[in-house]
C-alpha positions in Angstrom: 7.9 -24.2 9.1 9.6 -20.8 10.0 13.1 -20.6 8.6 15.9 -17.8 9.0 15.2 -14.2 7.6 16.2 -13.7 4.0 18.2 -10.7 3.3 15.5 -9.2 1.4 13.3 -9.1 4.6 15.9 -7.3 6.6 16.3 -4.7 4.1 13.1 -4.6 3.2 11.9 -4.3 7.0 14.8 -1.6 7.6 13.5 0.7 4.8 9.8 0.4 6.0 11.0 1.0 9.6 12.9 4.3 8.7 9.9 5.6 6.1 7.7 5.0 9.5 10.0 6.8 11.6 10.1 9.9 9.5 6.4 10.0 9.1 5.8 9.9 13.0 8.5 12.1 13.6 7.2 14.2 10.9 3.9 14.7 12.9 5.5 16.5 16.0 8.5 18.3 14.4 9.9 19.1 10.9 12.7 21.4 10.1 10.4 24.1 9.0 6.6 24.8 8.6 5.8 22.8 5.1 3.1 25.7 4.4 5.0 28.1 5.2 6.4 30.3 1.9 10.3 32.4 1.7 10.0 33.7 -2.0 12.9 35.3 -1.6 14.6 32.5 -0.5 13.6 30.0 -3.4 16.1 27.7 -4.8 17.9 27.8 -2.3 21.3 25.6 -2.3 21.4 22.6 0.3 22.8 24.4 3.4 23.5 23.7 7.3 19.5 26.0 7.1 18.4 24.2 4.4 19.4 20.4 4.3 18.1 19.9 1.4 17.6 23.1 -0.3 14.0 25.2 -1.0 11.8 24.4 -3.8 10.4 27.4 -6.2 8.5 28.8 -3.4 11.1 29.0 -0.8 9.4 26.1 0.8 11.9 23.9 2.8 12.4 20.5 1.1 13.2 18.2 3.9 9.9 19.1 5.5 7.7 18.7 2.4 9.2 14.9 2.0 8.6 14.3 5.8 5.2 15.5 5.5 4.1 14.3 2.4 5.6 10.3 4.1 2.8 10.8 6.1 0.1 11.1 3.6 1.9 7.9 1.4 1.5 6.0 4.4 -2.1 7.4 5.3 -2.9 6.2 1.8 -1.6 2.5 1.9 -2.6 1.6 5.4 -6.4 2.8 5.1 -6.7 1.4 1.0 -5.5 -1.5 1.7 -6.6 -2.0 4.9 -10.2 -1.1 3.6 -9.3 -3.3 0.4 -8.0 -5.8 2.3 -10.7 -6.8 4.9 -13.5 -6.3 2.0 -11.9 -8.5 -0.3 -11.0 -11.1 2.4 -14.7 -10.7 3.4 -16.0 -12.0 -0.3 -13.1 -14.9 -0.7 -14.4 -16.5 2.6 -18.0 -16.3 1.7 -17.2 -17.5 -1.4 -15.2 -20.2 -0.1 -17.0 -21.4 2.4 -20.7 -21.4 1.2 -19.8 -22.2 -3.2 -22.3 -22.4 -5.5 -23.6 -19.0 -6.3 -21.9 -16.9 -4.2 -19.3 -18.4 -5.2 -19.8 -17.9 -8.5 -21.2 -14.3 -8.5 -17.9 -13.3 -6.3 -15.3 -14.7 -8.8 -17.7 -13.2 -11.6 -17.0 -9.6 -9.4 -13.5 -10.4 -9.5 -12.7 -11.2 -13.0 -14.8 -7.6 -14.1 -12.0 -6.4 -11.2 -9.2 -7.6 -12.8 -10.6 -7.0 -16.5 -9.4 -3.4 -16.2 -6.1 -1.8 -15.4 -5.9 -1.3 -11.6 -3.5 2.3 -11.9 -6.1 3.3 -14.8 -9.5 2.3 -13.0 -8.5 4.3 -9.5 -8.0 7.1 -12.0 -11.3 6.5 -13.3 -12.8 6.5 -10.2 -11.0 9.3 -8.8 -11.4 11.8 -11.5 -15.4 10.7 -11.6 -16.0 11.9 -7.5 -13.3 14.4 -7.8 -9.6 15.5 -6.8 -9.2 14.6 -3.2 -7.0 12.0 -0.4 -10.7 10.8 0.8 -11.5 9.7 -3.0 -7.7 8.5 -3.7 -7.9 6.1 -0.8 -11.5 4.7 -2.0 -10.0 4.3 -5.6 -7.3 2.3 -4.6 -9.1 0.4 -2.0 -11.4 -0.7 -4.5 -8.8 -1.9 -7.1 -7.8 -4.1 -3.9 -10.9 -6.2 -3.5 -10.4 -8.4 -6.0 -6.8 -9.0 -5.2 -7.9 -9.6 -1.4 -11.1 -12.2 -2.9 -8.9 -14.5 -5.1 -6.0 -14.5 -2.7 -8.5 -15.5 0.9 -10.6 -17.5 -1.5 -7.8 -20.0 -3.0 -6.4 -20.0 0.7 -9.4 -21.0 2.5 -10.2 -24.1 -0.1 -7.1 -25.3 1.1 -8.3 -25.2 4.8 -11.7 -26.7 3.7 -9.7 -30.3 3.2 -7.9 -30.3 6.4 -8.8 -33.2 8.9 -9.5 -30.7 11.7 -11.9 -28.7 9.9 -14.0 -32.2 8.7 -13.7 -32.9 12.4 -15.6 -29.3 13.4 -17.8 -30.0 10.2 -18.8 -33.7 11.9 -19.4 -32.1 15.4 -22.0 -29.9 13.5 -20.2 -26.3 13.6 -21.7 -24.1 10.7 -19.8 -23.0 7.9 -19.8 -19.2 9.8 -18.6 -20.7 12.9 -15.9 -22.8 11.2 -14.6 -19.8 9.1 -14.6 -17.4 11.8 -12.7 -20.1 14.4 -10.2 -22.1 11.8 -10.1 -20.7 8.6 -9.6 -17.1 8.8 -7.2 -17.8 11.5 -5.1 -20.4 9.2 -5.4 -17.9 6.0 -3.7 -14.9 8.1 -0.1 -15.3 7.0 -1.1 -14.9 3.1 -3.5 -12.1 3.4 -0.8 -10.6 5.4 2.0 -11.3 3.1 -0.2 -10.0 0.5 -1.5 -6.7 2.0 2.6 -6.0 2.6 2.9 -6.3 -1.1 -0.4 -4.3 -1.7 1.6 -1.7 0.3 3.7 -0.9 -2.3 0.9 -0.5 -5.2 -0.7 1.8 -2.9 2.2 4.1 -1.9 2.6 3.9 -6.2 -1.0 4.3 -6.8 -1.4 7.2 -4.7 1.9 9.1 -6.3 0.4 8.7 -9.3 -2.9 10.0 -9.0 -1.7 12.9 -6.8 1.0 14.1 -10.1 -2.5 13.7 -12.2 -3.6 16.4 -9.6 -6.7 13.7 -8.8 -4.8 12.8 -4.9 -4.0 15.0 -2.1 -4.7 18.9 -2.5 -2.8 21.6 -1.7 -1.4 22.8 0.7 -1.4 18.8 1.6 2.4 18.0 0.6 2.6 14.7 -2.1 5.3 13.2 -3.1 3.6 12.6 -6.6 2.4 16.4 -6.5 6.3 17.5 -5.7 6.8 15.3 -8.8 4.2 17.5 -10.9 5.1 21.1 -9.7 9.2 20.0 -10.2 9.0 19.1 -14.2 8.8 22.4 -15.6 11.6 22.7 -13.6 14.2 19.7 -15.0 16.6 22.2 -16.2 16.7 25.0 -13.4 16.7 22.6 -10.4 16.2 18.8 -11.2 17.2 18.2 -7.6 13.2 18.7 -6.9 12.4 15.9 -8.9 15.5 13.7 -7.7 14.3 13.9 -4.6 10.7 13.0 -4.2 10.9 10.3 -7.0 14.2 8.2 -4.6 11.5 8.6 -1.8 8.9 6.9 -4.1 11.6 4.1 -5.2 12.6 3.9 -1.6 9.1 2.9 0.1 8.2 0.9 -2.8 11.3 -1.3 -2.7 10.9 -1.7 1.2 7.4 -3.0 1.1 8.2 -4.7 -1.8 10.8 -6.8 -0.3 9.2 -7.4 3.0 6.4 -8.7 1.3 8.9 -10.8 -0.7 11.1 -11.8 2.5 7.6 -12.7 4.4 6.2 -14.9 1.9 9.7 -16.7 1.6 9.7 -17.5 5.3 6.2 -18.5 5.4 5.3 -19.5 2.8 5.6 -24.2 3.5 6.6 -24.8 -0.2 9.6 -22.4 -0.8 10.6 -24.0 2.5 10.7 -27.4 1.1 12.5 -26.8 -2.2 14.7 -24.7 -0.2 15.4 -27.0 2.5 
């Protein structure tokens, strides 16, 4: 039962709107070349030239923010996309055919969720070394088991239904059945769930980039911009102020469009809401 947009999902959805907008226009036009380095301009106050400012190597700050949306969003739509459809992969199987595999894929994903998921992508990316390519495996990988228990507890609710006993009768195999009505059926929760899996990402990948273990220079980072600005706290804290309200800003818009999705499709809340 679809009800009326919360409020969360329209602010939620405006937020991830205008973080996508920036990143697309950052990839044909940004105020100034993020590479590009004015020493004697650095520190600049915010100016009709400088919206924003320049950081401590005269570089421009608007266009380091616009550039470094495009490497956040990089991030989250490739981990957890990657995450996602692996995960998704194991809670079907695991669903669908039980015993074993069932058992060795829950086994999988209680090791998964034995560890801290920030601390084990740090793990992982500080064992294959500092790079985007490495950041986006470590936090894919932390999504697997996220993806498994979230398509697995779905689909054994699908199992029960009459029309999927009726496909079991007419002698469709368990592959047929969970490619044709239960992967279809389990959509709106993995997809409520990756929007939420959005915002760990975007989080994720700050954090591993301020470690130094993310994106690499000159690759603009809003966790980097982070790093490079707190030596910096008492000389110009505006570089810190700025980069971390972009972080709470694209967290807080997947956040709540994952929050405002699962309200309006998520059956139950529609019930006890009704």
């Amino acid at each position: 039962m679809i009800r009326r947009a919360p409020v969360n999902l329209w602010i939620g959805g405006a937020l991830v709107a205008m973080m996508t907008a920036i990143a697309l226009l950052s990839l044909v036009w940004t105020p100034y070349d993020h590479t590009l380095l004015d020493i004697p301009a650095k520190f600049a106050a915010p100016s009709a030239e400088h919206w924003l400012g320049t950081d401590q190597l005269g570089r421009d700050v608007v266009s380091l923010l616009m550039a470094a949306s495009v490497n956040s969003l990089t991030v989250a739509f490739v981990a957890v996309g990657l995450g996602g459809a692996i995960g998704t992969l194991l809670g079907l199987a695991a669903s669908a055919w039980g015993g074993w595999v069932e058992a060795i894929v829950m086994r999988l994903v209680d090791l998964g969720f034995a560890f801290p998921a920030l601390l084990f992508a740090i793990m992982l990316a500080a064992a294959f070394g500092p790079s985007l390519s490495n950041a986006i495996l470590a936090i894919a990988f932390i999504n697997i088991p996220v993806f498994a228990r979230v398509a697995r507890g779905a689909a054994n609710q699908i199992w029960t239904r009459d029309f999927v006993l009726a496909g079991q009768a007419a002698g469709m195999g368990r592959a047929a059945l969970t490619r044709d009505h239960i992967l279809p059926n389990i959509a709106a929760p993995i997809i409520v769930q990756a929007t939420i899996e959005f915002a760990v990402a975007i989080l994720a990948e700050a954090a591993l980039s301020y470690l130094g273990l993310g994106a690499q220079p000159p690759m603009p980072s809003w966790g980097r911009m982070l790093s490079e600005a707190q030596t910096l706290m008492y000389l110009a804290p505006e570089l810190a102020i700025y980069p971390g309200l972009c972080i709470i800003l694209a967290v807080l818009g997947f956040g709540l469009l994952g929050d405002g999705l699962r309200d309006v499709t998520d059956p139950r809340l529609a019930r006890t809401r009704a």
